[in-house]
C-alpha positions in Angstrom: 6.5 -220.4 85.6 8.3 -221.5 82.4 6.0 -219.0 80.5 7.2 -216.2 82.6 10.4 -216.7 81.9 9.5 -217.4 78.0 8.0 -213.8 78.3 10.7 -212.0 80.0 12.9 -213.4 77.4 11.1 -212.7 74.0 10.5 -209.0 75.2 14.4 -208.6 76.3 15.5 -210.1 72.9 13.1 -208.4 71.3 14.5 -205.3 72.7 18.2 -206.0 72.0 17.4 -207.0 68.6 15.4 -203.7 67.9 18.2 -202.1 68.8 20.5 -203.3 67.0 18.5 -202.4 64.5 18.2 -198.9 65.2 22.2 -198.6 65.8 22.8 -200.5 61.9 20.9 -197.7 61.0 21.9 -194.2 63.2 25.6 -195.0 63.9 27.9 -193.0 61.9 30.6 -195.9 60.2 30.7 -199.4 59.4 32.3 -200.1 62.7 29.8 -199.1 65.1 27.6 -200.4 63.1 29.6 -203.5 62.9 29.7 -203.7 66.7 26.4 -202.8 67.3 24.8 -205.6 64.7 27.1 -208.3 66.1 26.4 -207.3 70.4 23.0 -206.5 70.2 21.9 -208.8 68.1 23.8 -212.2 69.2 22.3 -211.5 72.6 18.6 -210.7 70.9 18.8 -213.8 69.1 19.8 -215.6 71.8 17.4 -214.6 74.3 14.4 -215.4 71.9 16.0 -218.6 71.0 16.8 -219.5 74.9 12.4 -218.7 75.2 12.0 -220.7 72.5 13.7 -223.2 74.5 11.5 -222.8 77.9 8.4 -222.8 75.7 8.7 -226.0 74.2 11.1 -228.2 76.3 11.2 -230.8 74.0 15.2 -232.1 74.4 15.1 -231.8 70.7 14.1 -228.3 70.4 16.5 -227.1 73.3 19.4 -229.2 71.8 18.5 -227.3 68.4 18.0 -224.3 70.5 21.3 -224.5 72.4 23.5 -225.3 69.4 22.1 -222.2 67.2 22.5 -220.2 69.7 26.6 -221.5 70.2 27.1 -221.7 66.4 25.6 -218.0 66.5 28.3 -217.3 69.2 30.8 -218.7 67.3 30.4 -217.1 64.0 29.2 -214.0 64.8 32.7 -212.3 65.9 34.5 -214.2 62.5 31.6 -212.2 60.3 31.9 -208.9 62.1 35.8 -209.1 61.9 35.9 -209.8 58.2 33.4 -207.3 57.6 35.3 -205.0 59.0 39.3 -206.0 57.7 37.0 -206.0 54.3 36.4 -202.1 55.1 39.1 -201.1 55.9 41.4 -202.6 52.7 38.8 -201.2 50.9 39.4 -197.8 52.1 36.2 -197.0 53.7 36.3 -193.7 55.3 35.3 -193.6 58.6 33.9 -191.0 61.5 35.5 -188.2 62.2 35.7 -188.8 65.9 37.8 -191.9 65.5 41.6 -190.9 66.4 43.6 -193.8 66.3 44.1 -196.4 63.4 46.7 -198.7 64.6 46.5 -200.3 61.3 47.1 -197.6 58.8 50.7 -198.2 58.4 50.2 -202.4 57.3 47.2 -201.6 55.2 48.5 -198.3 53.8 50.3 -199.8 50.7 47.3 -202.2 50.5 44.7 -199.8 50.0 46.4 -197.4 47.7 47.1 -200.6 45.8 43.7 -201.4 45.5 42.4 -198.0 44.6 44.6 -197.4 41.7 43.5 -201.0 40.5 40.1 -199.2 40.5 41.0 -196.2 39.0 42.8 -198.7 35.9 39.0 -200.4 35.8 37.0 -197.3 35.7 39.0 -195.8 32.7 
């Protein structure tokens, strides 16, 4: 029974993790791309390492197992969010569908800062 459910899980993770993949590399902007990277493939991961898990059943591979899968959890969000505050202070343009940037007026005087700091390096 625990091999059926090892299956079940490597093929679901297996799918999430493919596509994350394949939305890091279609979506248009470093946000859904952001997004899908960080969904997709905490919940990949976490599937195969929750069959990992099942397989084995040693209590010191599911303890292994259990706290890789919370220190992905917890680290995961943290990364994605400083990847994206990082892209936007750098001035990364983004789709043209997005309408609203709530944060345009704090990081306005930020970016334009940081661009003519460029500017001064390049010349």
């Amino acid at each position: 029974m625990f091999e059926v459910i090892a299956g079940v899980l490597l093929l679901a993770g297996g799918f999430f993790v493919l596509i994350a993949a394949i939305g890091v590399l279609r979506l248009p902007d470093i946000l859904m791309r952001m997004h899908a990277s960080t969904k997709a493939g905490t919940l990949g991961a976490g599937m195969i390492l929750l069959a990992v898990a099942f397989t084995y059943g040693e209590i010191g591979i599911v303890s292994r197992a259990i706290a890789t899968i919370f220190f992905i959890l917890m680290t995961a969000p943290v990364a994605a969010h400083a990847i994206g505050r990082a892209a936007y202070r750098y001035g990364i343009t983004f789709w043209k569908g997005t309408v609203i940037d709530e944060l345009k007026e704090y990081y306005e005087s930020s970016i334009q800062a940081s661009q003519q700091q460029e500017t001064k390096e390049k010349s």
